[in-house]
N, CA, C and O atoms as a GROMACS GRO file, in nm:
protein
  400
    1UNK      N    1 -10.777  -1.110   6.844
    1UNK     CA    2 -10.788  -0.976   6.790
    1UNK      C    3 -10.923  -0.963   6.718
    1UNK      O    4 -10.944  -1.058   6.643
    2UNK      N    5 -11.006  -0.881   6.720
    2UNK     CA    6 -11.109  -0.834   6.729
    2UNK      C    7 -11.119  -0.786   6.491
    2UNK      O    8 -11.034  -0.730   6.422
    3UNK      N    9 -11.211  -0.825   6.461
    3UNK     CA   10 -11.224  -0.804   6.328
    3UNK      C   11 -11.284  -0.659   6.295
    3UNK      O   12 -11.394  -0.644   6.347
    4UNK      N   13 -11.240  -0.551   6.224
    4UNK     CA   14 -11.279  -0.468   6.208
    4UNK      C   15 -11.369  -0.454   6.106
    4UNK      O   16 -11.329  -0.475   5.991
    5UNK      N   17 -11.508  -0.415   6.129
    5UNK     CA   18 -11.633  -0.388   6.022
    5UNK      C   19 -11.647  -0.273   5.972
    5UNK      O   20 -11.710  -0.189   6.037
    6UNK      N   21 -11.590  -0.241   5.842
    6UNK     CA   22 -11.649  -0.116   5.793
    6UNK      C   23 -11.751  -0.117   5.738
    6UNK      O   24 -11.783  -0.216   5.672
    7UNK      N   25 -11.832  -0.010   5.748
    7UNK     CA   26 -11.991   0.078   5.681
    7UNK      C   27 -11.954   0.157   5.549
    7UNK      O   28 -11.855   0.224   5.578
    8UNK      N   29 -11.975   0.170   5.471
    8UNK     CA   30 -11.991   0.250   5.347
    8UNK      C   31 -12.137   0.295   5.279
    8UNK      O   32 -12.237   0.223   5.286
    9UNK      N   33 -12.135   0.393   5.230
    9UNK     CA   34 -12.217   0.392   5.107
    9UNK      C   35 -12.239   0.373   4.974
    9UNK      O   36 -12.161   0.444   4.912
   10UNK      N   37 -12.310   0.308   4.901
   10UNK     CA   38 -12.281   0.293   4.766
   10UNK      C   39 -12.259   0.483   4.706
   10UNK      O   40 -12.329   0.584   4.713
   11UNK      N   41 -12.105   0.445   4.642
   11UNK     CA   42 -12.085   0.606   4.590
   11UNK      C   43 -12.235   0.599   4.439
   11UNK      O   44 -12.269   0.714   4.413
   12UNK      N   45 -12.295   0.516   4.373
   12UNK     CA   46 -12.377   0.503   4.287
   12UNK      C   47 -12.454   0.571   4.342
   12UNK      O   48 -12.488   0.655   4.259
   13UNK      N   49 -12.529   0.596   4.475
   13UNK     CA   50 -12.625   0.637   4.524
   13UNK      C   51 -12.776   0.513   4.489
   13UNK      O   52 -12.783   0.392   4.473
   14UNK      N   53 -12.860   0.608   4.490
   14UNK     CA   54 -13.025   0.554   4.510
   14UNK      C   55 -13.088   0.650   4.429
   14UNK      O   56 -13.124   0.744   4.500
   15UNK      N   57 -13.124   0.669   4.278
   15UNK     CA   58 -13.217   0.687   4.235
   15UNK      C   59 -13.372   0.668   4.245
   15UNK      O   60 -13.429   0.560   4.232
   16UNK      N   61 -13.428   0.780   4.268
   16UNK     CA   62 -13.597   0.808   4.221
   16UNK      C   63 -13.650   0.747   4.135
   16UNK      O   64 -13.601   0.776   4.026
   17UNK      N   65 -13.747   0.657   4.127
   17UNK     CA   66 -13.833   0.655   3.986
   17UNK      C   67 -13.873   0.806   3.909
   17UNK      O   68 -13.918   0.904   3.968
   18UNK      N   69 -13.848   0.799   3.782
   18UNK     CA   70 -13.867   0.946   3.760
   18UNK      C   71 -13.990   0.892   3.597
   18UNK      O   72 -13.977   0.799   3.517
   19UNK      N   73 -14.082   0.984   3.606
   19UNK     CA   74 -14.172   0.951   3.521
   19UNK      C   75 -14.137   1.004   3.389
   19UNK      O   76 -14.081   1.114   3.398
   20UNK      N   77 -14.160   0.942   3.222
   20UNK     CA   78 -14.091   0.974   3.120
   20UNK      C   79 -14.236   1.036   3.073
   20UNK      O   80 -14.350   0.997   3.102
   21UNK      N   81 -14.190   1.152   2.985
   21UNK     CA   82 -14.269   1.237   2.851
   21UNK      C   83 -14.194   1.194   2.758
   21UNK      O   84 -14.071   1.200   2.754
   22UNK      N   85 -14.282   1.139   2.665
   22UNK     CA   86 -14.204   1.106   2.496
   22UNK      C   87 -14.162   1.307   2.442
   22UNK      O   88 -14.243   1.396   2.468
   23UNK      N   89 -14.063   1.328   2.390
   23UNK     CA   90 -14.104   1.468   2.286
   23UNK      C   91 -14.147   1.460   2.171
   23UNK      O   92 -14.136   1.563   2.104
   24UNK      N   93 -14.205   1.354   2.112
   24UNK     CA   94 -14.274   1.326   2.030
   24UNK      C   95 -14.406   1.230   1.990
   24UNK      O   96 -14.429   1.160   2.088
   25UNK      N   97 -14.483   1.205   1.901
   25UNK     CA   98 -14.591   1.110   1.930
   25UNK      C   99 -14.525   0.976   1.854
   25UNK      O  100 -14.497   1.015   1.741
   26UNK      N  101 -14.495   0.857   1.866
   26UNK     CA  102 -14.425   0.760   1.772
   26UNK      C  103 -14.536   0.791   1.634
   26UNK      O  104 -14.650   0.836   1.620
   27UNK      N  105 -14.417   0.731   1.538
   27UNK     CA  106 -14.470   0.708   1.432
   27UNK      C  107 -14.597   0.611   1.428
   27UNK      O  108 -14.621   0.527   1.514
   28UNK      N  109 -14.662   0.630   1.332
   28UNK     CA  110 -14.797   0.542   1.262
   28UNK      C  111 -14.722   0.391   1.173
   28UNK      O  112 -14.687   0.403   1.055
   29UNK      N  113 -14.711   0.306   1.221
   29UNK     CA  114 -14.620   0.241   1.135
   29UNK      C  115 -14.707   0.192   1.001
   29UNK      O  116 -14.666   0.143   0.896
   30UNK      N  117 -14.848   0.224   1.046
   30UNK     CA  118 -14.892   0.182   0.856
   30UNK      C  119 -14.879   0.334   0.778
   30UNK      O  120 -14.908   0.339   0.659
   31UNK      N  121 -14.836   0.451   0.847
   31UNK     CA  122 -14.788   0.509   0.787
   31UNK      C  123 -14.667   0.513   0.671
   31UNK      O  124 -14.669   0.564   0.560
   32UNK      N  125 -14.588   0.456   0.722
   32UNK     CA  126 -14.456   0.416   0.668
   32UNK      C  127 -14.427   0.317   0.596
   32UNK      O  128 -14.328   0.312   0.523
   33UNK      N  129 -14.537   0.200   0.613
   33UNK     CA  130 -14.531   0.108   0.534
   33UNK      C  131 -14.499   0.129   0.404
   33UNK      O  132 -14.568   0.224   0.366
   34UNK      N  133 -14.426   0.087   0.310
   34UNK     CA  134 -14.388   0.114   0.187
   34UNK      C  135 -14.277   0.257   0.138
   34UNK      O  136 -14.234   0.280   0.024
   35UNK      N  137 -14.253   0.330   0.252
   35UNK     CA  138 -14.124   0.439   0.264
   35UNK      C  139 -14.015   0.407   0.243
   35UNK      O  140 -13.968   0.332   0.328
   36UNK      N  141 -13.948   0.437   0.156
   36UNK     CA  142 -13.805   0.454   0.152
   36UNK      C  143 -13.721   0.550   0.273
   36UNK      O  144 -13.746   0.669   0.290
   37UNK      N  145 -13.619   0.472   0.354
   37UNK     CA  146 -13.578   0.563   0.475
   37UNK      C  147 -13.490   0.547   0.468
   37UNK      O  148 -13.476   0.426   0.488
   38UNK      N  149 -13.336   0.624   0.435
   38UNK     CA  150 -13.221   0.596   0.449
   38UNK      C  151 -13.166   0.654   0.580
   38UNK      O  152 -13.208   0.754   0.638
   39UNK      N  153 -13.036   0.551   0.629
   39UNK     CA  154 -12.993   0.585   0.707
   39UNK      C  155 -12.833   0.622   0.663
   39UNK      O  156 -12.760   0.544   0.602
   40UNK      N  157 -12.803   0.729   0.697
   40UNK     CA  158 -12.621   0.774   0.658
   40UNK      C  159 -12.540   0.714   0.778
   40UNK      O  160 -12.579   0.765   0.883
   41UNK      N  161 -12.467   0.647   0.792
   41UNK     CA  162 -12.389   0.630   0.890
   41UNK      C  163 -12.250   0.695   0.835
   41UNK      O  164 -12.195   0.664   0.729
   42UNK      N  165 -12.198   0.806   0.942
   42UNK     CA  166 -12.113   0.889   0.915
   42UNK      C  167 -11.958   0.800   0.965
   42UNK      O  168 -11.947   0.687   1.013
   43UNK      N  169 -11.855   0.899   0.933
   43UNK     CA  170 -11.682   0.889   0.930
   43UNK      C  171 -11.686   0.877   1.058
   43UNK      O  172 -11.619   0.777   1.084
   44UNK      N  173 -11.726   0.922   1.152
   44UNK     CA  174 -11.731   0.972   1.250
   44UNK      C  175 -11.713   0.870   1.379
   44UNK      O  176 -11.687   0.750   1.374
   45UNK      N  177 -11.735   0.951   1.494
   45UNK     CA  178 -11.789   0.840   1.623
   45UNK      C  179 -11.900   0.784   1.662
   45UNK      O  180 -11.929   0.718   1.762
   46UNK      N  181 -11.970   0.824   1.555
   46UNK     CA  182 -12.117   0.804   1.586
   46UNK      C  183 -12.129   0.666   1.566
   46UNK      O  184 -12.220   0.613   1.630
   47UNK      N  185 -12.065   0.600   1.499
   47UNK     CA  186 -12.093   0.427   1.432
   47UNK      C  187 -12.110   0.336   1.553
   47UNK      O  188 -12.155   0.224   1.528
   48UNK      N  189 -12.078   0.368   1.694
   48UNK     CA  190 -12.103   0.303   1.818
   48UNK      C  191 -12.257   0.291   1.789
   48UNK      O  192 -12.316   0.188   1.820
   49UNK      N  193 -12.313   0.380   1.737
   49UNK     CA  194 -12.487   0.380   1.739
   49UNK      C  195 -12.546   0.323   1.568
   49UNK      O  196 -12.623   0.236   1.528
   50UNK      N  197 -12.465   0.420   1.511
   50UNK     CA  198 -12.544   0.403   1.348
   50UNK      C  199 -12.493   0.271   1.317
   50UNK      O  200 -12.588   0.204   1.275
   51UNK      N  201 -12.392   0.207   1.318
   51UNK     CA  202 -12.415   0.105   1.270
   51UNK      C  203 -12.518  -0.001   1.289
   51UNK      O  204 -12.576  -0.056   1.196
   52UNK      N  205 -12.544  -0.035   1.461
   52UNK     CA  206 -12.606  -0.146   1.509
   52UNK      C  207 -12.796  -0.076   1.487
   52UNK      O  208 -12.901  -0.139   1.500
   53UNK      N  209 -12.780   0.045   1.458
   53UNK     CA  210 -12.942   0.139   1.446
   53UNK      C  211 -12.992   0.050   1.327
   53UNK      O  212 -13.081  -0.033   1.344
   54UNK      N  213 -12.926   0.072   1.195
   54UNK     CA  214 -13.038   0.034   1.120
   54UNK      C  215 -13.078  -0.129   1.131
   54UNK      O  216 -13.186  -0.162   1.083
   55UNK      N  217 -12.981  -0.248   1.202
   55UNK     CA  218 -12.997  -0.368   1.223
   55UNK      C  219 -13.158  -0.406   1.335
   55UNK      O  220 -13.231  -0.502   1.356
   56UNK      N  221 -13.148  -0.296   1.368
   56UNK     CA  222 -13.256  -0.271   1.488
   56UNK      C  223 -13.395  -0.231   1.438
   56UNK      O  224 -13.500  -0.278   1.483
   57UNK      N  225 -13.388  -0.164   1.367
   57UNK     CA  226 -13.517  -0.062   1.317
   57UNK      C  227 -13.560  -0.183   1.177
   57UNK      O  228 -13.679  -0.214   1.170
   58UNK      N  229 -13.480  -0.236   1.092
   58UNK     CA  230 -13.499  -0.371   1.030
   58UNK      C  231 -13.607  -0.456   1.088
   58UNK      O  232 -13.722  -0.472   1.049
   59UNK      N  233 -13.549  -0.506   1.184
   59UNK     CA  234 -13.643  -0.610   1.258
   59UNK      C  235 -13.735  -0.506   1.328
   59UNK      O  236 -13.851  -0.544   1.311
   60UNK      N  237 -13.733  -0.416   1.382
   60UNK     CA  238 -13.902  -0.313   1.397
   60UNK      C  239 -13.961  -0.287   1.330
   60UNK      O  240 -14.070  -0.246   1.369
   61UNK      N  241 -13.938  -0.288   1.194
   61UNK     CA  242 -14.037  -0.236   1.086
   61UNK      C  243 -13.987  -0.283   0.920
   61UNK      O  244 -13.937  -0.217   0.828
   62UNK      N  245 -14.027  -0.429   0.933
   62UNK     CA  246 -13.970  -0.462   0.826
   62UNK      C  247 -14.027  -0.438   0.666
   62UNK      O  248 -13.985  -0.478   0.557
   63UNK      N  249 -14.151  -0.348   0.711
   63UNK     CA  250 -14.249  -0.285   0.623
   63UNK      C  251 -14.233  -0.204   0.566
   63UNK      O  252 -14.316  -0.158   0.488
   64UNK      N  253 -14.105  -0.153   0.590
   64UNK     CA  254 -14.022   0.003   0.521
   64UNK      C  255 -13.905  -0.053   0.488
   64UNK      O  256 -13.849  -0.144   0.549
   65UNK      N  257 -13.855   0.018   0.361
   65UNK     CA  258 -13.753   0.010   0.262
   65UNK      C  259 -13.672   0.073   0.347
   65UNK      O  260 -13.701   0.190   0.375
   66UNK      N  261 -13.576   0.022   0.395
   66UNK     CA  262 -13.490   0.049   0.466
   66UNK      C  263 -13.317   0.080   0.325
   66UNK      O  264 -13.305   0.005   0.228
   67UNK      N  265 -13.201   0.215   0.356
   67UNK     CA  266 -13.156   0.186   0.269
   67UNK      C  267 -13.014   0.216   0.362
   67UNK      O  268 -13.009   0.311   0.440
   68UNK      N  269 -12.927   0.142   0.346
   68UNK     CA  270 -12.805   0.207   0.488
   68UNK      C  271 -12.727   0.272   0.346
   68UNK      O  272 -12.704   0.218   0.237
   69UNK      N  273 -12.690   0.434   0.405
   69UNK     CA  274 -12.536   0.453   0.258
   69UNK      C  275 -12.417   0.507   0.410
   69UNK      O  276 -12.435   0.507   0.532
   70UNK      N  277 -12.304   0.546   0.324
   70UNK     CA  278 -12.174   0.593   0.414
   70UNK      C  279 -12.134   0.676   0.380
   70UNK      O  280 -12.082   0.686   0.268
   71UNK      N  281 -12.144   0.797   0.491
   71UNK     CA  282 -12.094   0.905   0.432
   71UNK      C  283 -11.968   0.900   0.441
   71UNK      O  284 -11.900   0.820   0.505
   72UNK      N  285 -11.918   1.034   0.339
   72UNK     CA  286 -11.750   1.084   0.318
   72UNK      C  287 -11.715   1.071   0.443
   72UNK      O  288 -11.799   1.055   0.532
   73UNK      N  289 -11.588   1.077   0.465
   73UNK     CA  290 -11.513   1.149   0.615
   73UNK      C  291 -11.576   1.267   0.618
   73UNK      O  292 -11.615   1.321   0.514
   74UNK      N  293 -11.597   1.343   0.787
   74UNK     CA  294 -11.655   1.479   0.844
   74UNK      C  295 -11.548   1.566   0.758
   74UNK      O  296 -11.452   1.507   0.708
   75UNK      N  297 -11.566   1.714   0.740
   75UNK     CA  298 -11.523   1.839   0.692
   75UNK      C  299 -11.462   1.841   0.569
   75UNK      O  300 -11.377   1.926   0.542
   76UNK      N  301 -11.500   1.747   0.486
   76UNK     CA  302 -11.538   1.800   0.363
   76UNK      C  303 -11.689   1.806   0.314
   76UNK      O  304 -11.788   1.768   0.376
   77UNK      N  305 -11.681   1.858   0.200
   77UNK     CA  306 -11.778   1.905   0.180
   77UNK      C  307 -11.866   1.735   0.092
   77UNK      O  308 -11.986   1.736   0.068
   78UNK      N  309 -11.817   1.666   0.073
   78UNK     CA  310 -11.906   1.490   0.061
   78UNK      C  311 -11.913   1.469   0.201
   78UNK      O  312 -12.024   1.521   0.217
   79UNK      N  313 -11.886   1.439   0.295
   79UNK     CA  314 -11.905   1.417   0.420
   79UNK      C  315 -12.060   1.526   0.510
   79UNK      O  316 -12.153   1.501   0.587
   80UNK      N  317 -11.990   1.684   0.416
   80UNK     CA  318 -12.163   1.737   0.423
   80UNK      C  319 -12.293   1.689   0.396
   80UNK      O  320 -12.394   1.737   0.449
   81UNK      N  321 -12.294   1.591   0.309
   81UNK     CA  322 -12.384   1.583   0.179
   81UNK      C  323 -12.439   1.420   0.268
   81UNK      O  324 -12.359   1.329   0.289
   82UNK      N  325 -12.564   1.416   0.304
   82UNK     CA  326 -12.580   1.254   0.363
   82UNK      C  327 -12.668   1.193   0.253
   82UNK      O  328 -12.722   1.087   0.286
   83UNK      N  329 -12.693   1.235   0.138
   83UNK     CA  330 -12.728   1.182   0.033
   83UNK      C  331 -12.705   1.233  -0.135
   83UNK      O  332 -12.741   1.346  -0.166
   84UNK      N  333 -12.655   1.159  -0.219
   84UNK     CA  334 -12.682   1.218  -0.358
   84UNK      C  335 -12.771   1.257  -0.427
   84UNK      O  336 -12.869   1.183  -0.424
   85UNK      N  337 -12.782   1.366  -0.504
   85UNK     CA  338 -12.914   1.397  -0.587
   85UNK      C  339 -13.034   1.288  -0.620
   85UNK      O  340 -13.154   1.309  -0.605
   86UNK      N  341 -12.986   1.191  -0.658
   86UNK     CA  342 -13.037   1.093  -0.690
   86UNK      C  343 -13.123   0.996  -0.564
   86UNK      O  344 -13.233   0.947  -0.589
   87UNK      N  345 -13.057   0.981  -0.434
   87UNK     CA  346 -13.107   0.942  -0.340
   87UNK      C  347 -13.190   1.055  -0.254
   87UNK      O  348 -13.276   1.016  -0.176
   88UNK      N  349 -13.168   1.172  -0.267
   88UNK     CA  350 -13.267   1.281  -0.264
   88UNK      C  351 -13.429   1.271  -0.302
   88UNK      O  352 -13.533   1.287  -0.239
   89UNK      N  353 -13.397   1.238  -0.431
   89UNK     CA  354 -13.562   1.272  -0.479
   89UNK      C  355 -13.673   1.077  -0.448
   89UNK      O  356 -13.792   1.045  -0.442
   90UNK      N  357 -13.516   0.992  -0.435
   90UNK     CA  358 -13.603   0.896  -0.380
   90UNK      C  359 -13.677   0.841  -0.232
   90UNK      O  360 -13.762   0.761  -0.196
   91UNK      N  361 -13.555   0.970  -0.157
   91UNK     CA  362 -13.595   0.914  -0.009
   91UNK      C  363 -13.736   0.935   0.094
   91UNK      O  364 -13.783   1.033   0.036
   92UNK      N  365 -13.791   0.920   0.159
   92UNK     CA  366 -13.885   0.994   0.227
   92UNK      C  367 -13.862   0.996   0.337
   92UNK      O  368 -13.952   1.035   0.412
   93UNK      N  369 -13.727   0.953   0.397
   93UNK     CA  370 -13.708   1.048   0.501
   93UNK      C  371 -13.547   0.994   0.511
   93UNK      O  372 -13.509   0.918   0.423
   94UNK      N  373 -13.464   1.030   0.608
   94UNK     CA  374 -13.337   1.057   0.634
   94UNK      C  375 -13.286   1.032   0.825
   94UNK      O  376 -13.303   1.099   0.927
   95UNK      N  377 -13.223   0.904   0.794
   95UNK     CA  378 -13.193   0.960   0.956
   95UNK      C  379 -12.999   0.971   0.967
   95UNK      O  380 -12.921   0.895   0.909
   96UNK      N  381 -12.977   1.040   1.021
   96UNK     CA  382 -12.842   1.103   1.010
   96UNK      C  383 -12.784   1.120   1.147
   96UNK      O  384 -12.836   1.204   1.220
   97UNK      N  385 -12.686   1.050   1.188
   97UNK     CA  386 -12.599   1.081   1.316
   97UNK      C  387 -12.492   1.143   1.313
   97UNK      O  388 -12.414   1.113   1.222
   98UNK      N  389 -12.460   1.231   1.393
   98UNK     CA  390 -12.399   1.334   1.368
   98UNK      C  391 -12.301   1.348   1.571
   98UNK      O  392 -12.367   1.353   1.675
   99UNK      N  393 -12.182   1.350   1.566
   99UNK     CA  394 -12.103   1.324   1.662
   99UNK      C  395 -12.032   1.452   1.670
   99UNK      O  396 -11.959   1.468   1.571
  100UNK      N  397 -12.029   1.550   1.758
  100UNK     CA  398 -11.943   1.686   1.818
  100UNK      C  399 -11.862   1.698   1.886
  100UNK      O  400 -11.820   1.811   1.912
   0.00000   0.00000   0.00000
């Protein structure tokens, strides 16, 4: 009896090389040198990313004051807030993940 050969296609298909535009210019990192940058890692779903982010950006730029805080749980109004007054006037910049 005769073996039957099936043909398929990968359902993945065959991607294009497709050429990338940054939407931004990277940072100057002797810019930053000496910045305070907090990162909020939220209640949320986002922690798949924010957590392992600031472990990452650490070892990229260990030249910036890196500061991790945790926000409230989402929909209250501390969970609004990704920093206190106090971490306000010290930060110089903010990175915040935010999950919809």
């Amino acid at each position: 009896m005769p073996v039957k050969v099936y043909k398929c296609l990968n359902p993945v298909g065959y991607e294009e090389p497709v050429e990338q535009f940054p939407l931004a210019l990277r940072l100057d990192k002797d810019k930053l040198a000496g910045k305070t940058i907090y990162i909020s890692v939220g209640a949320g779903g986002e922690q798949g990313l924010m957590i392992p982010l600031p472990k990452r950006l650490q070892q990229l730029y260990p030249e910036i004051n890196w500061k991790v805080t945790h926000a409230a749980p989402h929909r209250t109004i501390a969970g609004s807030l990704a920093l206190t007054n106090e971490e306000i006037t010290e930060a110089d910049a903010l990175i915040r993940g935010v999950v919809w």
